[in-house]
C-alpha positions as a Markdown table, in Angstrom:
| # | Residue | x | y | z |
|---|---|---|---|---|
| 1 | Unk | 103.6 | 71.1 | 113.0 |
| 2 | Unk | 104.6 | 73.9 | 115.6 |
| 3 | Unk | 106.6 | 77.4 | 114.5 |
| 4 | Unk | 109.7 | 75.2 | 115.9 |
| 5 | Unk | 109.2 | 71.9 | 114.4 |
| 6 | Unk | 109.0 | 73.8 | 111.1 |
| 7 | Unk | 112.1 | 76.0 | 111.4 |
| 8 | Unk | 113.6 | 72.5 | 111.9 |
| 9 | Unk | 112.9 | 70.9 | 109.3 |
| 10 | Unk | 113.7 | 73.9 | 107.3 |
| 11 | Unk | 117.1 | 73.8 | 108.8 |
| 12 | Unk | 117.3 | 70.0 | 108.1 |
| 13 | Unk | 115.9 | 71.2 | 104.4 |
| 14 | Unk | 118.7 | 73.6 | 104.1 |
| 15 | Unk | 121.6 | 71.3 | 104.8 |
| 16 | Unk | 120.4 | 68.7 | 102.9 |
| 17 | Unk | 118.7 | 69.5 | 99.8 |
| 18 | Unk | 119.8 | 73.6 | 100.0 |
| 19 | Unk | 123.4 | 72.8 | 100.6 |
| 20 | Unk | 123.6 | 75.7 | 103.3 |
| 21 | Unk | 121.8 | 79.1 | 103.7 |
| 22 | Unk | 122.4 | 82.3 | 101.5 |
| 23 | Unk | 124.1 | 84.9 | 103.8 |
| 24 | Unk | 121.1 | 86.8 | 106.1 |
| 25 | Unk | 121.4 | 90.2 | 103.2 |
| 26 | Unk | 120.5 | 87.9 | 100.4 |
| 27 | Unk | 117.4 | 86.2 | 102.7 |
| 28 | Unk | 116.2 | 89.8 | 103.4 |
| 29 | Unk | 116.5 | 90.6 | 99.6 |
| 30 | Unk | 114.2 | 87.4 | 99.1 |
| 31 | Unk | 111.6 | 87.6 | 101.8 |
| 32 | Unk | 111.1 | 91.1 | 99.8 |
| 33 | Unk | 110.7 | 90.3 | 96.6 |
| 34 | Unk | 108.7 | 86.9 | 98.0 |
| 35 | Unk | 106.2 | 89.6 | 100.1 |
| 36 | Unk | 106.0 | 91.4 | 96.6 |
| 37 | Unk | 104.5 | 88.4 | 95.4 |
| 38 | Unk | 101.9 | 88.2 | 97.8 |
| 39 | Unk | 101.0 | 91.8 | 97.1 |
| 40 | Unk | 100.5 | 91.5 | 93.6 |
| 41 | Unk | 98.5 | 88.6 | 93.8 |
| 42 | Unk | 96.2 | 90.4 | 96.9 |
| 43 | Unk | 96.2 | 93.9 | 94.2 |
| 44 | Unk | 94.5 | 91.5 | 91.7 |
| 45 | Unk | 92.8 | 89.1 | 93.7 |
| 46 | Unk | 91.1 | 92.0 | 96.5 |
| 47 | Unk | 92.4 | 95.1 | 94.7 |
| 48 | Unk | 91.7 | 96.9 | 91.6 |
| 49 | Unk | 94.5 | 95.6 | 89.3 |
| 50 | Unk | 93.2 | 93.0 | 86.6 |
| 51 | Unk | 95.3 | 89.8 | 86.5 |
| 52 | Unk | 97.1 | 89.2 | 83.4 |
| 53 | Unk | 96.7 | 85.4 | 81.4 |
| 54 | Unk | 100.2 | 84.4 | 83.1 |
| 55 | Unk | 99.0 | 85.3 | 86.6 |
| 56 | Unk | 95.8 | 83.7 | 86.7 |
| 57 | Unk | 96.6 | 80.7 | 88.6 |
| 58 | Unk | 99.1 | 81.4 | 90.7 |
| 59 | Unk | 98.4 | 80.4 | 94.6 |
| 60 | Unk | 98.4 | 82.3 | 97.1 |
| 61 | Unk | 98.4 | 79.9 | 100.1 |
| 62 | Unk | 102.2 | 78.8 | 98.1 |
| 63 | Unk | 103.4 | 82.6 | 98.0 |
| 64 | Unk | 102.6 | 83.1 | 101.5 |
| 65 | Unk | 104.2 | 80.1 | 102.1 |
| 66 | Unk | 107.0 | 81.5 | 100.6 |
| 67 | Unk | 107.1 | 83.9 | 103.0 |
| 68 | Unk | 107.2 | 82.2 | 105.8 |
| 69 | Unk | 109.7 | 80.0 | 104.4 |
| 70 | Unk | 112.3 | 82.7 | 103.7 |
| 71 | Unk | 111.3 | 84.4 | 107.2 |
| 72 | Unk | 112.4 | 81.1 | 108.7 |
| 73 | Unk | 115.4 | 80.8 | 107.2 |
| 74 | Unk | 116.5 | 84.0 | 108.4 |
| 75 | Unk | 115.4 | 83.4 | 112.0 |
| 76 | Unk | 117.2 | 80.3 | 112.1 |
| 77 | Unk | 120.3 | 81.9 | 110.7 |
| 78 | Unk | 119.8 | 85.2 | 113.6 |
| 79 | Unk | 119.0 | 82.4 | 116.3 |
| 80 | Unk | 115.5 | 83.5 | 116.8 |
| 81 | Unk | 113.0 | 80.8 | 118.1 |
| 82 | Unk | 110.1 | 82.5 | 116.2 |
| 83 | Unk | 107.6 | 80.6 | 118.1 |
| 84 | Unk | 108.6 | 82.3 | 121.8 |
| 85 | Unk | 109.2 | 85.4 | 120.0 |
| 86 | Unk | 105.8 | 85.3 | 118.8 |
| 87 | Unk | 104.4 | 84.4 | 121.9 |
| 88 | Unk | 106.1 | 87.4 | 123.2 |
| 89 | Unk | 105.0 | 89.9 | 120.7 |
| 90 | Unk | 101.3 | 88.9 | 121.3 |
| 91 | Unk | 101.2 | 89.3 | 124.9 |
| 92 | Unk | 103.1 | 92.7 | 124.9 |
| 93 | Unk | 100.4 | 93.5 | 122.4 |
| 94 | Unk | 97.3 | 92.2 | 124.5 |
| 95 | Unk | 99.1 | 94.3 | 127.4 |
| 96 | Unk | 99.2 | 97.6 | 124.9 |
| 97 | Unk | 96.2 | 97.0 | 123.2 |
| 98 | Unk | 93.7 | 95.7 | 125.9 |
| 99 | Unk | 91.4 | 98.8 | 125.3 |
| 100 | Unk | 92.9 | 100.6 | 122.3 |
| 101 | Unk | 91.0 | 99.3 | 119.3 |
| 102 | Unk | 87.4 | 98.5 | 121.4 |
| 103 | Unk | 87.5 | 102.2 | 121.7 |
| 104 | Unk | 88.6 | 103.1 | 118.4 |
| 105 | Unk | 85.7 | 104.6 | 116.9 |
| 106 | Unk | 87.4 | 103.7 | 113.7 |
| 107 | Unk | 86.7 | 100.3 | 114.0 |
| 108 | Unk | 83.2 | 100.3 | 115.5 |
């Protein structure tokens, strides 16, 4: 499925099985604690932290998932097509970027 398809059927998802959306403050308080997530499982899984017994098997495809969820639900509650707006964002950044990170000599 496309970045539209999906915000559909997250809006279908909503007012069906959700009932109806949790104003846009709450949805920014739970993208943040669901990004939170995804950190504490990247600090263990790529970092130095050492998972504890309850956090072993928690998965991270699911918490990103999470994510993107949340995100959605916000989009479709600001009427944002995220998948123009990220066709947008990626050519302003081709157009900014063209020649800023091949001479980085950061990254070489």
């Amino acid at each position: 499925m496309n970045i539209t398809e999906a915000q559909k059927k997250i809006d279908k998802w909503i007012s069906t099985i959700g009932v109806r959306y949790f104003d846009p403050m709450t949805n920014t308080a739970l993208l943040m604690e669901e990004v939170g997530e995804v950190a504490r499982i990247m600090a263990r899984k790529y970092g130095e932290q050492s998972y504890k017994k309850s956090d072993e098997h928690i998965d991270l495809g699911d918490e990103m998932a999470d994510v993107l969820f949340v995100l959605m639900c916000l989009a479709n509650q600001c009427d944002i097509n995220l998948e123009q707006a990220l066709i947008k964002n990626l050519d302003k950044k081709t157009k900014r970027d063209a020649t800023r990170h091949t001479e980085n000599p950061k990254l070489k």
